[in-house]
N, CA, C and O atoms as CSV, one atom per row, in Angstrom:
chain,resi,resn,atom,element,x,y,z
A,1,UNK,N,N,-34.293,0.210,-50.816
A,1,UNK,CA,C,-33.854,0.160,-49.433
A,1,UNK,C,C,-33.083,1.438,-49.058
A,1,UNK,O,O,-33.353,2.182,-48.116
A,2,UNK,N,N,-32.002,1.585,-50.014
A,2,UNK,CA,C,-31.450,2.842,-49.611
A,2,UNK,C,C,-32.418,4.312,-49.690
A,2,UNK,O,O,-32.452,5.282,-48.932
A,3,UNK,N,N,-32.965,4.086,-50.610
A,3,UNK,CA,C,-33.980,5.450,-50.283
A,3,UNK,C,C,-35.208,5.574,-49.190
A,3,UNK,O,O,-36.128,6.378,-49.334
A,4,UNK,N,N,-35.110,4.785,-48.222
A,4,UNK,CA,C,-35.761,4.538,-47.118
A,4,UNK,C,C,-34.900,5.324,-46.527
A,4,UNK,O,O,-35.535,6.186,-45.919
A,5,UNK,N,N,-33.393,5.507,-46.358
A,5,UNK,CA,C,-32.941,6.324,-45.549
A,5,UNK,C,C,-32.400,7.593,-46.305
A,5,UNK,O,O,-31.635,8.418,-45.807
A,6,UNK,N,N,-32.702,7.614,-47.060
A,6,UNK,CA,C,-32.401,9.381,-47.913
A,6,UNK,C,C,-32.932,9.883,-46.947
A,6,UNK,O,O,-32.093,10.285,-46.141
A,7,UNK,N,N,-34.393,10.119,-46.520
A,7,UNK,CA,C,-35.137,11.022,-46.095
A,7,UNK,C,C,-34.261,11.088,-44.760
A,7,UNK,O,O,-34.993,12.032,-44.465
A,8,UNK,N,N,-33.670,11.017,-44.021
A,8,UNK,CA,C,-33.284,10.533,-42.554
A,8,UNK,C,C,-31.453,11.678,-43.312
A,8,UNK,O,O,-31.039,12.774,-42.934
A,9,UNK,N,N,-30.929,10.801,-44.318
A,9,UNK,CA,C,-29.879,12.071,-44.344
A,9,UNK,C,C,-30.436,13.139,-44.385
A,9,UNK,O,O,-30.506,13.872,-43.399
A,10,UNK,N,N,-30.946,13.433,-45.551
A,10,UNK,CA,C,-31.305,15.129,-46.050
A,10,UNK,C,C,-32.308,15.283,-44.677
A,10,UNK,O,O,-32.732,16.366,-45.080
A,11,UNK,N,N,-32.815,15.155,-43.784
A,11,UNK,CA,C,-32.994,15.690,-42.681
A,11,UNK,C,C,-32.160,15.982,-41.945
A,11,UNK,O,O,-32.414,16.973,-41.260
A,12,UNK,N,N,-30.946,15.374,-41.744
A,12,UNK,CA,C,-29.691,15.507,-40.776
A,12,UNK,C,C,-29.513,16.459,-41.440
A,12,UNK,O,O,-29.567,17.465,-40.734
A,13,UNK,N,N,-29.243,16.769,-42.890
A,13,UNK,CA,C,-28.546,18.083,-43.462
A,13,UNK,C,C,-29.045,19.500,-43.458
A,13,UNK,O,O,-28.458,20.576,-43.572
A,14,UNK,N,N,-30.534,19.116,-43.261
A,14,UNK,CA,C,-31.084,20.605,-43.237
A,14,UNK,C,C,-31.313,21.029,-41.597
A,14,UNK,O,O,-31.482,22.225,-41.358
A,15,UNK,N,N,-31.318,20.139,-40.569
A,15,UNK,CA,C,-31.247,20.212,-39.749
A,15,UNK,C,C,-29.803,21.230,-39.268
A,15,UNK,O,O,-29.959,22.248,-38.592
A,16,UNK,N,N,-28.524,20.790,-39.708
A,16,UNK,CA,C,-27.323,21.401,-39.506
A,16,UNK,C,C,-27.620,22.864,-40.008
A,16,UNK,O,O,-27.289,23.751,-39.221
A,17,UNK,N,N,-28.239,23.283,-41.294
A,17,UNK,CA,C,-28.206,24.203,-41.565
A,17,UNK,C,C,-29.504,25.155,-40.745
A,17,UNK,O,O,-29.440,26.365,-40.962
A,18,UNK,N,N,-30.401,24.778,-40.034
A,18,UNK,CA,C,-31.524,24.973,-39.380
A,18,UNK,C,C,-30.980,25.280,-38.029
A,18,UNK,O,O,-31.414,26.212,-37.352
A,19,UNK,N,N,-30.026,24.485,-37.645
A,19,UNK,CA,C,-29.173,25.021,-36.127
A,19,UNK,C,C,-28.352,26.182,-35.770
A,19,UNK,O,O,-28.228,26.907,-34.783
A,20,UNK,N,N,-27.587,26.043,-37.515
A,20,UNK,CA,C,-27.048,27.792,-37.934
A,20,UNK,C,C,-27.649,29.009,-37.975
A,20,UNK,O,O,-27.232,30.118,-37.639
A,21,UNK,N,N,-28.796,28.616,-38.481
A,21,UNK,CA,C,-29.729,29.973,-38.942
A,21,UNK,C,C,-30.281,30.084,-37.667
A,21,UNK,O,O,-30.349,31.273,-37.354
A,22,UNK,N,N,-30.716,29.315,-36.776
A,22,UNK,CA,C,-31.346,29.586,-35.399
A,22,UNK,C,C,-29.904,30.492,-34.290
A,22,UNK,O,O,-29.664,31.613,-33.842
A,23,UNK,N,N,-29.423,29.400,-34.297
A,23,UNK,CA,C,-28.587,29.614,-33.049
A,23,UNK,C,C,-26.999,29.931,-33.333
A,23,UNK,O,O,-26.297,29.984,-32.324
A,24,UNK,N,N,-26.388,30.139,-34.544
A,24,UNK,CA,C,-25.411,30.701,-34.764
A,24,UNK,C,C,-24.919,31.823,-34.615
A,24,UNK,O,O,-23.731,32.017,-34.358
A,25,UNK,N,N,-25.715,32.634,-34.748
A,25,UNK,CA,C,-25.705,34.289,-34.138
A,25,UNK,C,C,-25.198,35.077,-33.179
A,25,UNK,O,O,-24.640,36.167,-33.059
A,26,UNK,N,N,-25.806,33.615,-32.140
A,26,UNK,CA,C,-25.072,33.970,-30.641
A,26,UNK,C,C,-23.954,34.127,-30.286
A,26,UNK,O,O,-23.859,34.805,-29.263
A,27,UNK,N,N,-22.897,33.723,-30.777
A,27,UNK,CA,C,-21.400,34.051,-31.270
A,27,UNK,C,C,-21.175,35.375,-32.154
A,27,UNK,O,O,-20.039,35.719,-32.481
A,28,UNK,N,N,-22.259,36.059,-32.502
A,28,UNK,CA,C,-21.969,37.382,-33.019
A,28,UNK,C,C,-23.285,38.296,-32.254
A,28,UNK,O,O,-24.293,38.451,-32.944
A,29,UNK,N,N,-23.275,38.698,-31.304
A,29,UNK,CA,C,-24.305,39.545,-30.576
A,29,UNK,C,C,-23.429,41.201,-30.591
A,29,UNK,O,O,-23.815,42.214,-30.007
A,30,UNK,N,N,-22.330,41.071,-31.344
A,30,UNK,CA,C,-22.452,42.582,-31.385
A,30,UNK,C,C,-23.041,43.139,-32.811
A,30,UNK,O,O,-23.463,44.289,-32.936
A,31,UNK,N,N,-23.011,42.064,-33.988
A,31,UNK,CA,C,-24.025,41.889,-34.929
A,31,UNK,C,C,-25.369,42.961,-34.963
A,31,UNK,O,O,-26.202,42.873,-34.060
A,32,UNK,N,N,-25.526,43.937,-36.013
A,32,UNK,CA,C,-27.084,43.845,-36.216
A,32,UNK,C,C,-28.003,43.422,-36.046
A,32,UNK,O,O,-27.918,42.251,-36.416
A,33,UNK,N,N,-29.210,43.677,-35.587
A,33,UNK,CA,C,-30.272,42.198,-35.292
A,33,UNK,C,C,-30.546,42.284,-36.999
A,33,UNK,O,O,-30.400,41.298,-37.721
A,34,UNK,N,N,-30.946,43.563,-37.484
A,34,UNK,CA,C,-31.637,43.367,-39.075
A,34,UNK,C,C,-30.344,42.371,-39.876
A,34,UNK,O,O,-30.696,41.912,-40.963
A,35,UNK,N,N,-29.180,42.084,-39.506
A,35,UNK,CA,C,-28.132,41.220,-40.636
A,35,UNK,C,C,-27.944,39.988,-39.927
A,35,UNK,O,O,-27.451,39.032,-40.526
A,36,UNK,N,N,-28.192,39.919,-39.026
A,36,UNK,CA,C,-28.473,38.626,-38.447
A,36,UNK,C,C,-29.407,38.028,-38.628
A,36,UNK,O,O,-29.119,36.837,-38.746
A,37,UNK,N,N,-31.006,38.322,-38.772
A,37,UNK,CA,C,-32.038,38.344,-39.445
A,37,UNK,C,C,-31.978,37.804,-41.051
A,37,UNK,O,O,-32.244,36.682,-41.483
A,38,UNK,N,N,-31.561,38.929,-41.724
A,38,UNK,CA,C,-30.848,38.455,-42.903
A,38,UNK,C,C,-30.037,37.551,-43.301
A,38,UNK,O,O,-29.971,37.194,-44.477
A,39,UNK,N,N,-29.257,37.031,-42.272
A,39,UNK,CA,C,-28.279,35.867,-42.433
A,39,UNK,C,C,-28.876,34.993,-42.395
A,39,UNK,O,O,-28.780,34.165,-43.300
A,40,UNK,N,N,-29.781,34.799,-41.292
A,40,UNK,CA,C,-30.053,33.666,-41.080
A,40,UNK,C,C,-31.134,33.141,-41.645
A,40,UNK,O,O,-31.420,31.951,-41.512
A,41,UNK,N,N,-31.901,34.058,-42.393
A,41,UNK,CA,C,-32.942,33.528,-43.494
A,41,UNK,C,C,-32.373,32.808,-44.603
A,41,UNK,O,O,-32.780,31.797,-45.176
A,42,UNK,N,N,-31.083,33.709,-44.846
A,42,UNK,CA,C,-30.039,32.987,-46.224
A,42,UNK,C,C,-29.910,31.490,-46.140
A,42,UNK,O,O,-30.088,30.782,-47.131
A,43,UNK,N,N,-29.545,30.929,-44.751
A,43,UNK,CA,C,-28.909,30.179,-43.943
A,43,UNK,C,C,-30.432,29.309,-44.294
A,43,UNK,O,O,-30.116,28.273,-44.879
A,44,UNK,N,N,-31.544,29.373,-44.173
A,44,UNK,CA,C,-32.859,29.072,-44.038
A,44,UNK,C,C,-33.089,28.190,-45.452
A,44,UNK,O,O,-33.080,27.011,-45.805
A,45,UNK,N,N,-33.266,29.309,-45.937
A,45,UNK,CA,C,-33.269,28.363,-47.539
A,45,UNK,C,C,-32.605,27.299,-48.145
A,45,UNK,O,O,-33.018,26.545,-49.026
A,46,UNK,N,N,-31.239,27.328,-47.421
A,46,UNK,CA,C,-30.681,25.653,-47.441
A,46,UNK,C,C,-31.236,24.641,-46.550
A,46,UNK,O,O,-31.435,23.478,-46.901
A,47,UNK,N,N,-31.447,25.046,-45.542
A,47,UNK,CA,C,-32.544,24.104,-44.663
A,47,UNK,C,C,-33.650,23.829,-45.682
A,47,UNK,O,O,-33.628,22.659,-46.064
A,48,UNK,N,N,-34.403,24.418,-46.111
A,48,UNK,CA,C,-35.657,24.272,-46.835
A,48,UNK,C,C,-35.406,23.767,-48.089
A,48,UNK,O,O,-36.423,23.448,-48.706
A,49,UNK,N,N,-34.248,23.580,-48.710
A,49,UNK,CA,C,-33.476,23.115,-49.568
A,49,UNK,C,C,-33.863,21.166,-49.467
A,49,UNK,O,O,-34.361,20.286,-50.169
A,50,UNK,N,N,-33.288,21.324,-48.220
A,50,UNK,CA,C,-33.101,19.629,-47.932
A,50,UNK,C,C,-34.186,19.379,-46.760
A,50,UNK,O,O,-33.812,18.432,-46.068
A,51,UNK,N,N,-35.365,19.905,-46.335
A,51,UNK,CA,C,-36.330,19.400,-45.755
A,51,UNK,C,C,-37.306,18.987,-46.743
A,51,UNK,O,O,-37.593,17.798,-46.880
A,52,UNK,N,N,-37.808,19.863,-47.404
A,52,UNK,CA,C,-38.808,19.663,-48.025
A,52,UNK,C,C,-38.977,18.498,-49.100
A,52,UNK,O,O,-40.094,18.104,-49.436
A,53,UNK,N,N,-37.629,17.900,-49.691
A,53,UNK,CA,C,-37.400,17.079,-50.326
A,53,UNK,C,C,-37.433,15.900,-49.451
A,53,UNK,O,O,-38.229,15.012,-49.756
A,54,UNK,N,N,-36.575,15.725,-48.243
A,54,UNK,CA,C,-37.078,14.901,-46.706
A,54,UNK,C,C,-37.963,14.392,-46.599
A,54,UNK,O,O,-38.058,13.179,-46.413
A,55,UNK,N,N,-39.077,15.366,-46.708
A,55,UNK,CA,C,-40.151,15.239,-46.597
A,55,UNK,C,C,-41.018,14.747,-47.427
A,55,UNK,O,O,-41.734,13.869,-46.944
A,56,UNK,N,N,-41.223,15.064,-48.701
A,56,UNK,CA,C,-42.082,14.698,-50.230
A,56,UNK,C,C,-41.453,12.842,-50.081
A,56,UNK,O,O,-42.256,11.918,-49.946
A,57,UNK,N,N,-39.834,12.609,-50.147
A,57,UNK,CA,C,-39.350,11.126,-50.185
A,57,UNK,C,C,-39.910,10.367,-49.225
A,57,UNK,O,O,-40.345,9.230,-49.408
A,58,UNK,N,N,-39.916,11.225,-47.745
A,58,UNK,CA,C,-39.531,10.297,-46.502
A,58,UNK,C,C,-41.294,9.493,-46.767
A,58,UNK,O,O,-41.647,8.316,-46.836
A,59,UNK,N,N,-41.991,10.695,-46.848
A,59,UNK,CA,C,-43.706,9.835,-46.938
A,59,UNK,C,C,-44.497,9.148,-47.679
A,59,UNK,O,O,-45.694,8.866,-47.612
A,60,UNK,N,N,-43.237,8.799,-48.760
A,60,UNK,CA,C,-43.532,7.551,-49.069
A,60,UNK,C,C,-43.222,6.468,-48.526
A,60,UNK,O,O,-43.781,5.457,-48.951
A,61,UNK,N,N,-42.398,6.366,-47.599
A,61,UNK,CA,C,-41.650,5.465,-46.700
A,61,UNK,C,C,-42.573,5.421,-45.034
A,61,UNK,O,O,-42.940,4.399,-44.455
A,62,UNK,N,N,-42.741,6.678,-44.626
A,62,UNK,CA,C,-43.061,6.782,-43.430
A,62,UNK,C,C,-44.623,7.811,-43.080
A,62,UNK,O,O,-45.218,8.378,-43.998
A,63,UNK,N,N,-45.024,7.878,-41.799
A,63,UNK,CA,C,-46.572,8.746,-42.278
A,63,UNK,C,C,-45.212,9.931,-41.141
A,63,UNK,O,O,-44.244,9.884,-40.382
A,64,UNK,N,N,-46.504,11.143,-42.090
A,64,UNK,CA,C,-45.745,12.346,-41.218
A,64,UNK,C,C,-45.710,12.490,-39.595
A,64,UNK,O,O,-45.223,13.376,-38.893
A,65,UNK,N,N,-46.401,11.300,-39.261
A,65,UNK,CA,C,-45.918,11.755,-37.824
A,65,UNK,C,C,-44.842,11.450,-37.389
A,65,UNK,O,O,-44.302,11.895,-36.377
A,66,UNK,N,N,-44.471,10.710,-38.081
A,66,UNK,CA,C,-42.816,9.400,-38.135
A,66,UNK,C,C,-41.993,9.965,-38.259
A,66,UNK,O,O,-40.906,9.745,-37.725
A,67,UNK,N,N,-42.333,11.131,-39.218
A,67,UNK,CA,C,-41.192,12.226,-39.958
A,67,UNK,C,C,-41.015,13.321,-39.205
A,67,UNK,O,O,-40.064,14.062,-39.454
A,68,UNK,N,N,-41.918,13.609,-38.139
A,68,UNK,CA,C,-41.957,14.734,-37.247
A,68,UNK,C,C,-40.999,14.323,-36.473
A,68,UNK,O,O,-39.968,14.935,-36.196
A,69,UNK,N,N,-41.299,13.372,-36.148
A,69,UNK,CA,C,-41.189,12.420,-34.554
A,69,UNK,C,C,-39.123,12.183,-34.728
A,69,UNK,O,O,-38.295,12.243,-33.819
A,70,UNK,N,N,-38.876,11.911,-36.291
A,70,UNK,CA,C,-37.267,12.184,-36.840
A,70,UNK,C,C,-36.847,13.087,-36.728
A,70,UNK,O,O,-35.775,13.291,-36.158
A,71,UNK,N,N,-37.374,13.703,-37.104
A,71,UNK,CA,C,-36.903,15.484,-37.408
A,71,UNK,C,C,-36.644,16.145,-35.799
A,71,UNK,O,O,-35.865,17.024,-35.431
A,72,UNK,N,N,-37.521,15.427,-35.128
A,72,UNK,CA,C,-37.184,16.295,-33.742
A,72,UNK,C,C,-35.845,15.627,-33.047
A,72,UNK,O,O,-34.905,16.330,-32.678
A,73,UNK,N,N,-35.866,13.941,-32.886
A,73,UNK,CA,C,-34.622,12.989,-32.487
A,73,UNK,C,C,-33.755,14.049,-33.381
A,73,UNK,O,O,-33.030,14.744,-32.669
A,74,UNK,N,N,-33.680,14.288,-34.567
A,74,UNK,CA,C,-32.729,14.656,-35.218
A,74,UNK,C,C,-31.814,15.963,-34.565
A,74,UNK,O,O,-30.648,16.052,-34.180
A,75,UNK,N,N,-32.847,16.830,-34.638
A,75,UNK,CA,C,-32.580,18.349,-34.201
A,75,UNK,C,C,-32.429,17.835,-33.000
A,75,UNK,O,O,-31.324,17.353,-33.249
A,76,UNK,N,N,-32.574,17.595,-32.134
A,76,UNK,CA,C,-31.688,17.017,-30.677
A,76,UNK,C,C,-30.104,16.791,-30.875
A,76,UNK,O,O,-29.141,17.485,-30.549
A,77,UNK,N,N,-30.209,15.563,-31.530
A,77,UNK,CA,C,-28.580,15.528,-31.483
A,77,UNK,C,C,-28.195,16.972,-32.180
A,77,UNK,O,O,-27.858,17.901,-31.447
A,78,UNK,N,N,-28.242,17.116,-33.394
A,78,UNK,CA,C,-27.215,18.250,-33.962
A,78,UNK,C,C,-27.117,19.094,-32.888
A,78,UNK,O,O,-25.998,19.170,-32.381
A,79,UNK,N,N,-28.145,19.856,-32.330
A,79,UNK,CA,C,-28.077,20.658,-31.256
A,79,UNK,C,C,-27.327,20.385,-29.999
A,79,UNK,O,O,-26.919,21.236,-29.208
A,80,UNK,N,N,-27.201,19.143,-29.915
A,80,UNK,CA,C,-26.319,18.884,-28.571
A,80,UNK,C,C,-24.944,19.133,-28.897
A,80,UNK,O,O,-24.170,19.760,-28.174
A,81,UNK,N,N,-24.613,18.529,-30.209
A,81,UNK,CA,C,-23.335,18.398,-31.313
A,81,UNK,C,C,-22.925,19.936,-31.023
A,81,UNK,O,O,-21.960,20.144,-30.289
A,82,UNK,N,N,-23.581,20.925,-31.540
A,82,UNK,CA,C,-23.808,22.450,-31.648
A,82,UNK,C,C,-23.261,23.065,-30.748
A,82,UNK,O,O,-22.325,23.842,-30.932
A,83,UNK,N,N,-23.889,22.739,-29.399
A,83,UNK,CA,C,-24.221,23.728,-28.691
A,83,UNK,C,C,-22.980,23.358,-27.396
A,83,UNK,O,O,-22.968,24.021,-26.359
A,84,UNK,N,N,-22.047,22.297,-27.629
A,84,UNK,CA,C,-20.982,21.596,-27.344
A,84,UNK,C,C,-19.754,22.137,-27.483
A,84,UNK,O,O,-18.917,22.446,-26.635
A,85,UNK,N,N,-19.752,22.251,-29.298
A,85,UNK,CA,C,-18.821,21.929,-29.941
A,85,UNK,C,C,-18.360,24.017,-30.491
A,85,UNK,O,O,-17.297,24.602,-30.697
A,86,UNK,N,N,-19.573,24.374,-30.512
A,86,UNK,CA,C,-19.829,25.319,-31.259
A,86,UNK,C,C,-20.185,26.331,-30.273
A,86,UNK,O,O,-19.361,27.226,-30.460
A,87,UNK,N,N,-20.736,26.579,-29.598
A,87,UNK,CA,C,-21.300,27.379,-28.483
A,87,UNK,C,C,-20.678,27.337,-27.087
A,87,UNK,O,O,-21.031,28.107,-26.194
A,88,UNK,N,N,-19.878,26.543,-26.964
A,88,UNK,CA,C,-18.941,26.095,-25.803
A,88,UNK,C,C,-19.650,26.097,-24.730
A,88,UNK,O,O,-19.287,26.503,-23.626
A,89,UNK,N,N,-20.684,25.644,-25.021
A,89,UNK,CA,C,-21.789,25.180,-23.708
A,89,UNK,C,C,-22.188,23.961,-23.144
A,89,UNK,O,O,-22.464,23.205,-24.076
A,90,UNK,N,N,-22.399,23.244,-21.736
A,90,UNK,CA,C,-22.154,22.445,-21.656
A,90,UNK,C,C,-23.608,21.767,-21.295
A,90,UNK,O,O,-24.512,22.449,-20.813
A,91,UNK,N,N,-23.770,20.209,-21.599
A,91,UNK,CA,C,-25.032,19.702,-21.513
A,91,UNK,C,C,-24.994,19.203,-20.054
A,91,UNK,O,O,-24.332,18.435,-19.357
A,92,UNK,N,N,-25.781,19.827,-19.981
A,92,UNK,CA,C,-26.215,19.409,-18.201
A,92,UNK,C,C,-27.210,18.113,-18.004
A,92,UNK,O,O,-27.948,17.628,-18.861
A,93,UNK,N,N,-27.029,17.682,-16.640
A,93,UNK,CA,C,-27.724,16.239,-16.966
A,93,UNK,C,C,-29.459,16.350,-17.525
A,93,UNK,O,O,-29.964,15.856,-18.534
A,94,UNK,N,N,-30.080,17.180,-16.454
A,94,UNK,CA,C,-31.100,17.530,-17.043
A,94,UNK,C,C,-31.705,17.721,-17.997
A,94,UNK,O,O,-32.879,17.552,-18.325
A,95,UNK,N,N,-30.304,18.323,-18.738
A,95,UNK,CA,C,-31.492,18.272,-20.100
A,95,UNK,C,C,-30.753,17.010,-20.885
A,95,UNK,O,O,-30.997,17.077,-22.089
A,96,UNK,N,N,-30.083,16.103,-20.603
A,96,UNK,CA,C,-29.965,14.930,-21.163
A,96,UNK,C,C,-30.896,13.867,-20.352
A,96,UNK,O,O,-30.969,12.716,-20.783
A,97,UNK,N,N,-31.464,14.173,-19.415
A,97,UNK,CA,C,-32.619,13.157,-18.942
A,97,UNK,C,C,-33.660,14.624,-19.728
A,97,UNK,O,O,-33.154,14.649,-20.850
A,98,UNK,N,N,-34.280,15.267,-19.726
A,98,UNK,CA,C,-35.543,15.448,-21.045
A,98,UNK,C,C,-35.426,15.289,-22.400
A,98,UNK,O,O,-36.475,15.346,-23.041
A,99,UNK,N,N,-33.972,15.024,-23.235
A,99,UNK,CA,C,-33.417,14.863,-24.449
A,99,UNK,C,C,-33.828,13.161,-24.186
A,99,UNK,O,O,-34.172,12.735,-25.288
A,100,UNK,N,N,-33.915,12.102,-23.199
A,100,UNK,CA,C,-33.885,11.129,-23.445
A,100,UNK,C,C,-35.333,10.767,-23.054
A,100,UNK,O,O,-35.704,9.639,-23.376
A,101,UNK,N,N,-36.274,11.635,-22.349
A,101,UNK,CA,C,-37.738,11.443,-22.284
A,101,UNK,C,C,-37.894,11.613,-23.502
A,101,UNK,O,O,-38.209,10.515,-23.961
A,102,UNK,N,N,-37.858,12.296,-24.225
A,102,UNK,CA,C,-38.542,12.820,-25.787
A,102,UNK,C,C,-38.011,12.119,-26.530
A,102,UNK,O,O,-38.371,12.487,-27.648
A,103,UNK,N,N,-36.989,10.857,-26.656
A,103,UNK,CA,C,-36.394,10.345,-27.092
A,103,UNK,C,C,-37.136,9.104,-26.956
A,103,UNK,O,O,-37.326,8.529,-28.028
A,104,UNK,N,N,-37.627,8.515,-25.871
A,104,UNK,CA,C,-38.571,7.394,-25.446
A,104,UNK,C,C,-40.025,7.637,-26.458
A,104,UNK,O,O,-40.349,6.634,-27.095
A,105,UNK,N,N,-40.729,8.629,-26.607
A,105,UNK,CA,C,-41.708,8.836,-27.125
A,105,UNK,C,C,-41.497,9.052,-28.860
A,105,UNK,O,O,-42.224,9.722,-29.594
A,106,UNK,N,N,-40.222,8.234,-29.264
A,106,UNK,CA,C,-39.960,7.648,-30.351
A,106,UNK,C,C,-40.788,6.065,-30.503
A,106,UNK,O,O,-41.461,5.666,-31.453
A,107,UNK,N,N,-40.461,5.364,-29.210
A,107,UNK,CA,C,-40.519,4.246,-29.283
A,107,UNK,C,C,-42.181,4.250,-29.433
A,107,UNK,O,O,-42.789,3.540,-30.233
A,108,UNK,N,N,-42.712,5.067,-28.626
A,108,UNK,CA,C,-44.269,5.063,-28.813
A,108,UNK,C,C,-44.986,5.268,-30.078
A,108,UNK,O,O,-46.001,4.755,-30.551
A,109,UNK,N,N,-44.228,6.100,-30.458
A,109,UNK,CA,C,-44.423,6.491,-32.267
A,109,UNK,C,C,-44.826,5.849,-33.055
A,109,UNK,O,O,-45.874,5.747,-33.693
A,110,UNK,N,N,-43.365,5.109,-32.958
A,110,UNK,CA,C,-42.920,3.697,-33.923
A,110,UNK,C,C,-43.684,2.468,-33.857
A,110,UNK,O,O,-44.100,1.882,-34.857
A,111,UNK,N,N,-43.858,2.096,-32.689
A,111,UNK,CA,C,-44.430,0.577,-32.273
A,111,UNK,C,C,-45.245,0.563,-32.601
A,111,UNK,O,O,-46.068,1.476,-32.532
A,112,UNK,N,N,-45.402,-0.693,-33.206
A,112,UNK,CA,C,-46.609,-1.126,-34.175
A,112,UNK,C,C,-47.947,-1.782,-33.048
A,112,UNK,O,O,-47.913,-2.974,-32.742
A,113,UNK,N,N,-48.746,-1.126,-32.664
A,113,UNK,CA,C,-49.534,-1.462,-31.149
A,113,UNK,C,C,-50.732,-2.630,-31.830
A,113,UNK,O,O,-51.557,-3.169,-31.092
């Protein structure tokens, strides 16, 4: 039972590190692009650290579209978390009504038709 939701942490975790390597930078734009580049590949390999394992566990549990369909709900929140907390940017309704369309097309995913 509990390893039904491993795959669902170690996605949250590589996800965090996947939000860094993307969008952390932006707080350093007087930065190099080539060491920012470089950073954030570093930053990458811990993502790939804890996806790929996500992934090999989660499909025994779930089919990969299930795991896509997580991975994206997932990277939503952290990114909202992120881009909040971290980026001092603010979520506008808009994109919390398209964060909650793409959020509905979970339910379509999932449901057993």
């Amino acid at each position: 039972m509990i390893r039904q939701f491993l795959p669902i942490i170690l996605l949250t975790i590589s996800n965090v590190f996947m939000t860094f390597a993307w969008y952390g930078h932006l707080k350093f734009k007087s930065t190099a692009l080539w060491v920012v580049i470089l950073v954030s590949w570093g930053i990458a390999l811990f993502e790939y650290c804890f996806q790929v394992p996500a992934n090999r566990i989660g499909h025994d549990y779930y089919d990969a579209a299930h795991l896509k369909t997580m991975q994206e709900v997932i990277t939503l929140v952290v990114f909202s978390f992120f881009s909040v907390f971290y980026l001092k940017e603010q979520l506008k309704w808009n994109y919390l009504v398209g964060f909650a369309l793409i959020i509905l097309a979970v339910f379509f995913i999932f449901k057993k038709w």
